[in-house]
C-alpha positions as CSV (number, residue, x, y, z in Angstrom):
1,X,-107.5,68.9,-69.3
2,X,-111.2,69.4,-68.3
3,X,-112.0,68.7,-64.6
4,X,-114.2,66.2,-64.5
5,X,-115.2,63.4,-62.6
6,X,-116.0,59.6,-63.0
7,X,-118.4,57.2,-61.7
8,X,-119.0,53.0,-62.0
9,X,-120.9,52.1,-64.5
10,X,-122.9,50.1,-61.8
11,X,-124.5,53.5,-61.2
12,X,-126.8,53.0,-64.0
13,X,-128.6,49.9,-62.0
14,X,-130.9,48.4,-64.3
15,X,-131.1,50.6,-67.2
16,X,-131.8,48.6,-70.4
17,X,-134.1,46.6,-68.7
18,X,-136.2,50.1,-67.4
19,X,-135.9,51.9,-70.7
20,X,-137.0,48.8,-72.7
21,X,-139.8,47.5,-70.1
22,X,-141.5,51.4,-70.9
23,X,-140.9,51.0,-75.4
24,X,-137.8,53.0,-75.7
25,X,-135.0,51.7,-77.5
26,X,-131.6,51.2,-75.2
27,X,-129.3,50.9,-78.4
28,X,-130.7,54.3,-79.4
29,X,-130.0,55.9,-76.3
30,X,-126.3,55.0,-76.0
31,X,-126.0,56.0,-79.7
32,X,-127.1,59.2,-78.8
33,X,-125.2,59.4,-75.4
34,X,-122.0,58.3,-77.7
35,X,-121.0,55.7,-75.5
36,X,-120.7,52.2,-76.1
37,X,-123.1,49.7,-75.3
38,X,-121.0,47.1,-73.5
39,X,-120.8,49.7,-71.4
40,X,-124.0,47.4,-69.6
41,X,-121.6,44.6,-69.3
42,X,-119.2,46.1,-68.1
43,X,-120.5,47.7,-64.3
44,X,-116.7,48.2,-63.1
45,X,-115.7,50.6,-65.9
46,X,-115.7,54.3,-64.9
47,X,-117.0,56.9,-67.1
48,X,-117.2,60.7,-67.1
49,X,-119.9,62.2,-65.0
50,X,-120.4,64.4,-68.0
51,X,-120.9,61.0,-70.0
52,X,-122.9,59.4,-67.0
53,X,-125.6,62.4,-66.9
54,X,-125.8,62.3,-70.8
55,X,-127.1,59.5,-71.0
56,X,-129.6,59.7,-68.2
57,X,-130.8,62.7,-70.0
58,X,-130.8,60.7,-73.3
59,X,-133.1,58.0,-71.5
60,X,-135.4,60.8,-70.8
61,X,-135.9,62.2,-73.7
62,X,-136.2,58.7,-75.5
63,X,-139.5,58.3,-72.8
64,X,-140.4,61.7,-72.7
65,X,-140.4,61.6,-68.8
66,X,-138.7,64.3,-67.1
67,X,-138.5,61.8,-64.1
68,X,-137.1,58.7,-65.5
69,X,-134.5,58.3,-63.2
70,X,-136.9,58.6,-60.3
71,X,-138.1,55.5,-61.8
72,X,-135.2,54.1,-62.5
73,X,-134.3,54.9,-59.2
74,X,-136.9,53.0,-57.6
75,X,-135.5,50.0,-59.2
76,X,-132.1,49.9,-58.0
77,X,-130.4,48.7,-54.9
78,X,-127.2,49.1,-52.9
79,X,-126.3,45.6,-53.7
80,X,-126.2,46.5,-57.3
81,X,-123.6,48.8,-56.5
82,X,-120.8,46.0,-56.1
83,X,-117.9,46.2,-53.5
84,X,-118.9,49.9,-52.6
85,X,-122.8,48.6,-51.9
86,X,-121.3,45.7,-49.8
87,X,-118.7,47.9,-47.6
88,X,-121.6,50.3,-47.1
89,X,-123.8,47.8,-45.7
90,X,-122.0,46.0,-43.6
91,X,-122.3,48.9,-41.0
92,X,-123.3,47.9,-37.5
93,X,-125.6,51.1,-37.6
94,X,-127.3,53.5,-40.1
95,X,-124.9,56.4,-38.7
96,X,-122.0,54.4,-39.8
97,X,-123.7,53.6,-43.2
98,X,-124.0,57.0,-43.8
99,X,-119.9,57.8,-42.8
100,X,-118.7,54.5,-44.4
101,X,-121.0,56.0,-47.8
102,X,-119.4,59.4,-47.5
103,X,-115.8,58.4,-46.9
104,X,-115.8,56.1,-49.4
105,X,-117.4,57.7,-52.4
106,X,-114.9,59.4,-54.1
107,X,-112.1,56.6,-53.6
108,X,-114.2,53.6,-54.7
109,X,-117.8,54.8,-56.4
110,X,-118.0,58.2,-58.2
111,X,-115.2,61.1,-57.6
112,X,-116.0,64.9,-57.9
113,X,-118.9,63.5,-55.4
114,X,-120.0,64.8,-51.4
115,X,-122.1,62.6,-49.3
116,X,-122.8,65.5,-46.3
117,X,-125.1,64.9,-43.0
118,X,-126.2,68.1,-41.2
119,X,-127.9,67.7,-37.9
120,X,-131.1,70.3,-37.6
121,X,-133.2,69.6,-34.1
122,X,-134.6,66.1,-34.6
123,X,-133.8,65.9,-37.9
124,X,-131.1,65.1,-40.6
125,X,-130.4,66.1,-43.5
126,X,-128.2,63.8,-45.8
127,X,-127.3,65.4,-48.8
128,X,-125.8,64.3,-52.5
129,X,-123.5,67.5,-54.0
130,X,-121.4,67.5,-56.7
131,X,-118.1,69.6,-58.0
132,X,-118.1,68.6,-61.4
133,X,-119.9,71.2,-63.8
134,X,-122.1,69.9,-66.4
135,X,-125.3,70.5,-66.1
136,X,-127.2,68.3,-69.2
137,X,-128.7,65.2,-67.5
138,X,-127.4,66.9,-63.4
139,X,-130.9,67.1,-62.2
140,X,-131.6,63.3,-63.5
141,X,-128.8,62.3,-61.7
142,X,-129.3,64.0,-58.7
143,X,-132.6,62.1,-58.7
144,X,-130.8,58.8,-59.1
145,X,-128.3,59.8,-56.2
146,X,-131.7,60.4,-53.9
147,X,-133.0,56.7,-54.3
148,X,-129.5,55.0,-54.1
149,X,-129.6,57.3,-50.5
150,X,-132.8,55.8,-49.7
151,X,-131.6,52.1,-50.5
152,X,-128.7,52.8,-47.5
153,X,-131.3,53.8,-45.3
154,X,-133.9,51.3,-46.3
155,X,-131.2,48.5,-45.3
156,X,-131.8,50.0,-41.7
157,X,-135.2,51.0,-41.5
158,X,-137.2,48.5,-43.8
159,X,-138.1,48.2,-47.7
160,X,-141.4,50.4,-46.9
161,X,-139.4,53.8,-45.3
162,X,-139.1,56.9,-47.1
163,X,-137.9,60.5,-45.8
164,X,-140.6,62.4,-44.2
165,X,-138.9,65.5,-46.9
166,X,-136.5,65.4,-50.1
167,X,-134.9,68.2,-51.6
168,X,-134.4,68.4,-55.2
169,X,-133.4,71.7,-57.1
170,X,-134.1,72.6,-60.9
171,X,-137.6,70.8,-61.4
172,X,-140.4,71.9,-63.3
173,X,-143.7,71.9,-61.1
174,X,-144.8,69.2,-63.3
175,X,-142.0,66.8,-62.3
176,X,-142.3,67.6,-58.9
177,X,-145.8,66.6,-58.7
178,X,-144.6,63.2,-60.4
179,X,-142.5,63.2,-57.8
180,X,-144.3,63.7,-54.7
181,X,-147.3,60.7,-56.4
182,X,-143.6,58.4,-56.2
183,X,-142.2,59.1,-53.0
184,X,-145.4,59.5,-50.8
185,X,-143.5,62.5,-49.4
186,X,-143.5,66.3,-49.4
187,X,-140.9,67.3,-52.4
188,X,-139.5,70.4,-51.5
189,X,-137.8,72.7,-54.5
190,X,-135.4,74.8,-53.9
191,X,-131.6,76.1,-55.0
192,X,-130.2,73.2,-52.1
193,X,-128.2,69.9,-53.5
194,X,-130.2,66.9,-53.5
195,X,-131.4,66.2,-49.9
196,X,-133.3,63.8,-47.7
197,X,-134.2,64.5,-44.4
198,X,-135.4,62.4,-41.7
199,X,-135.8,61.6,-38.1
200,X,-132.4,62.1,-36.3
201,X,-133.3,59.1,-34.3
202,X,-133.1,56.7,-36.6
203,X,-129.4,57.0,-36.9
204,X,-128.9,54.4,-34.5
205,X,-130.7,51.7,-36.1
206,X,-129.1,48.9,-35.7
207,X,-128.4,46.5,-39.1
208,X,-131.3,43.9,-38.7
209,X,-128.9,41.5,-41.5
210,X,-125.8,41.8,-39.6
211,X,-125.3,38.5,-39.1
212,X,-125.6,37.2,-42.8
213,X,-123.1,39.7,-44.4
214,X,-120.0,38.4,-46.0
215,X,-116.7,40.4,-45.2
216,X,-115.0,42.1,-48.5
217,X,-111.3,40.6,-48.9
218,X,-108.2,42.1,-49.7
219,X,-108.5,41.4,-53.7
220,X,-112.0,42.7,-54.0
221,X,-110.9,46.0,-52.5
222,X,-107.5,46.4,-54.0
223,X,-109.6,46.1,-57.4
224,X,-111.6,48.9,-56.8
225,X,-109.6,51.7,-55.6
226,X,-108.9,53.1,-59.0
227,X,-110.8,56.2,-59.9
228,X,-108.2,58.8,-61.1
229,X,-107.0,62.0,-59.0
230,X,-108.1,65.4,-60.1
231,X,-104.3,65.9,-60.9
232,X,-103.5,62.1,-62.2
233,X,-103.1,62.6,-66.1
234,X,-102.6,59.2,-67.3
235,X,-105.1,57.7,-65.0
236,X,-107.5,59.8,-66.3
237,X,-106.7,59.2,-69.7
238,X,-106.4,55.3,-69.1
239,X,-109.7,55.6,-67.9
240,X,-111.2,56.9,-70.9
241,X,-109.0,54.5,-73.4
242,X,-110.8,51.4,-71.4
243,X,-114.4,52.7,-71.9
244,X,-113.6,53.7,-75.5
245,X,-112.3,49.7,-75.7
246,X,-115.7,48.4,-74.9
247,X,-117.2,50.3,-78.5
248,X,-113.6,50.1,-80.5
249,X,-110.2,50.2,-81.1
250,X,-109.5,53.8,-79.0
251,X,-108.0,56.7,-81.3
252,X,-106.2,60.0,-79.9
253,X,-108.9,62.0,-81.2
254,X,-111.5,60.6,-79.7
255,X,-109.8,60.5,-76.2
256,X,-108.6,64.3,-76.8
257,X,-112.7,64.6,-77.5
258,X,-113.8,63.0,-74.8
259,X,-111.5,64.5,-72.3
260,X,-111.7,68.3,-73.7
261,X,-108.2,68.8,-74.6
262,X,-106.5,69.6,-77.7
263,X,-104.3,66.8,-79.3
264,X,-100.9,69.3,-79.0
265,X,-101.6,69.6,-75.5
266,X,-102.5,66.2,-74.0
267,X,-99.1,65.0,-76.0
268,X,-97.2,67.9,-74.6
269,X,-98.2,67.1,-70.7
270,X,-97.3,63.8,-71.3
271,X,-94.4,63.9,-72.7
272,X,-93.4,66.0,-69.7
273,X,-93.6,63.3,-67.6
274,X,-92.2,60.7,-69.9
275,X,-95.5,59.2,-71.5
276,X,-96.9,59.4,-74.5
277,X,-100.3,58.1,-75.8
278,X,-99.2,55.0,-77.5
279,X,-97.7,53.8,-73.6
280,X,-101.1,54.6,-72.3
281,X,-102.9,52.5,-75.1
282,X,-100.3,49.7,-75.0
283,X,-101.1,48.7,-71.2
284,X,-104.5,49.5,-71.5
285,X,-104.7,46.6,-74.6
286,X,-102.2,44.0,-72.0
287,X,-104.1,45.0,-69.0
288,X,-107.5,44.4,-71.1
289,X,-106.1,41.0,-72.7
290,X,-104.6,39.2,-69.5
291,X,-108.2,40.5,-67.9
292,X,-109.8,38.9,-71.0
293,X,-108.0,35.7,-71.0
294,X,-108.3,35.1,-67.4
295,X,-112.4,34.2,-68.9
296,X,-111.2,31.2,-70.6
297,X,-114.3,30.7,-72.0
298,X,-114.1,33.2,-74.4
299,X,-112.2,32.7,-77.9
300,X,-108.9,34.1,-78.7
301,X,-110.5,35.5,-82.3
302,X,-113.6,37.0,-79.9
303,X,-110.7,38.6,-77.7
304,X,-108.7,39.9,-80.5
305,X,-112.1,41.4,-82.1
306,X,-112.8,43.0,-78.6
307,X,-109.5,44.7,-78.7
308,X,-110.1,46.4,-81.8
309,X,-107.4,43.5,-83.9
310,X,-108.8,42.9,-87.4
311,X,-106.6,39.8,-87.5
312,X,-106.1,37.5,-84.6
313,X,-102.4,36.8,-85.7
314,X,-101.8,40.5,-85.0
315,X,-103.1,40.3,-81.6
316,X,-100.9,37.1,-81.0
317,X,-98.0,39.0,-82.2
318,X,-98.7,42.0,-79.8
319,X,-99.2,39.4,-76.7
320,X,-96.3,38.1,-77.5
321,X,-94.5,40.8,-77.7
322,X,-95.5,42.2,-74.6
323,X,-95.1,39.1,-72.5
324,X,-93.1,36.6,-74.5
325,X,-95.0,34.2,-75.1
326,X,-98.4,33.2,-76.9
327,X,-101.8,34.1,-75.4
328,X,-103.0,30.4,-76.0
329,X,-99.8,29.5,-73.9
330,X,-100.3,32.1,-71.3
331,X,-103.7,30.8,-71.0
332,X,-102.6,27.2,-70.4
333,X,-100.4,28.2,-67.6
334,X,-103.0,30.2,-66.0
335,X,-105.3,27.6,-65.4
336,X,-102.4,25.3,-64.7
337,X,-101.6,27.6,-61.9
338,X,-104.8,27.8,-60.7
């Protein structure tokens, strides 16, 4: 199976609202990324890298701005980032930030993923580098990373601060002069990952909103800690069954597709330890449906439709079958319960 890795779909921050505010189409751009537009409803679910930089580079071609996620960038925040943003900045100081952000990207954010800090004199340079291979949409990306860095530090320092340099590879002179008119600072191009580099001193700034952050609980981080292993087959397989669920009913061959395997082969490493595809799709539906239900103000028939069930008796008969008894029933005990 291709080595890949996966990242939230919180990652996209405000997307649709960007790429519609400047006249391009959003349902265009996730035709042409092939991914599902619930996808925007959806910022838990992980999705390739691969998938991720597609579609940034989709967005930029749809605007014909080579630096759209600069500017998409600019509109983000680490609070839009969900439990991750939280745990992040809740540090005491900056230099904790930055470990805490490090640590805890590839368990909780976006795997295949380094945060790094190198000391140099009285500066440092905190850099974004990545494992996974594609390259289509990887300098858009890295541009993304860079602003979501400066939100962390800009949590510290103020709303106003920006790195005295950044470091961004694979621009064309005329993006990096787009750029430099954005970030107010010198853009440095070079063959380095993503960097930005500041004063060394503010490392010890102190978290000016300290006292009105709300600690993370046990649920909200047992919920997150989910992105697959490089060597974790069916997790990485259940991850791409639940973001084909939020376009249609999954099929092998698109999952084989999606993860760049053949059919013969994905069935054959399952089957060696004891799964097959149709387990994989079965607990993705009940994990979905119980997920589903839990929002009881949603519809059966809607929740049937969402699962890719033509007929909501079918979908009754599969929920039943997998927890014996009726979704309407399990429904009513639920909110008896709670």
């Amino acid at each position: 199976m291709r080595r890949t890795g996966y990242t939230r779909a919180s990652t996209l921050g405000p997307i649709a609202e960007v790429v519609t505010a400047t006249g391009g189409s959003i349902e265009r751009v996730f035709r042409r990324a092939e991914l599902p537009i619930r996808l925007l409803e959806s910022p838990d679910t992980l999705l390739p890298l691969r998938d991720h930089f597609r579609l940034l580079a989709a967005s930029s071609r749809e605007l014909r701005d080579e630096v759209f996620a600069a500017r998409l960038g600019r509109q983000t925040s680490i609070a839009g980032l969900g439990v991750y943003g939280k745990w992040v900045t809740q540090a005491p100081t900056l230099l904790e930030a930055i470990q805490r952000a490090g640590t805890s990207l590839p368990h909780m954010l976006q795997s295949a993923t380094r945060l790094l800090v190198r000391r140099h004199g009285k500066e440092v340079h905190w850099s974004y580098e990545l494992a996974d291979t594609a390259t289509d949409g990887r300098p858009q990306n890295e541009m993304l990373a860079i602003w979501y860095m400066i939100a962390v530090v800009r949590h510290f320092a103020g709303a106003g601060w920006l790195p005295s340099r950044i470091m961004i590879g694979g621009l064309t002179a005329r993006a990096q002069r787009s750029i430099d008119e954005q970030m107010g600072a010198a853009t440095v191009i070079c063959d380095a990952p993503g960097t930005i580099i500041f004063d060394r001193r503010l490392l010890v700034a102190v978290n000016p909103h300290l006292d009105r952050t709300e600690g993370l609980d046990a649920d909200e981080l047992a919920r997150i800690f989910d992105i697959p292993a490089p060597d974790d087959l069916p997790g990485h397989v259940a991850a791409l069954i639940d973001l084909e669920l939020l376009g249609a009913r999954p099929t092998l061959s698109g999952i084989v597709r999606r993860a760049g395997v053949s059919k013969r082969t994905l069935q054959r490493r399952l089957g060696e330890i004891g799964l097959s595809y149709s387990d994989l799709l079965r607990n993705a539906l009940q994990r979905q449906a119980i997920r589903l239900l839990c929002q009881s103000e949603r519809p059966i028939t809607d929740i049937a439709g969402m699962l890719g069930y033509r007929d909501p008796a079918h979908f009754s008969r599969a929920f039943e079958s997998w927890s014996g008894i009726a979704p309407s029933r399990w429904r009513e005990l639920v909110k008896s319960a709670g």
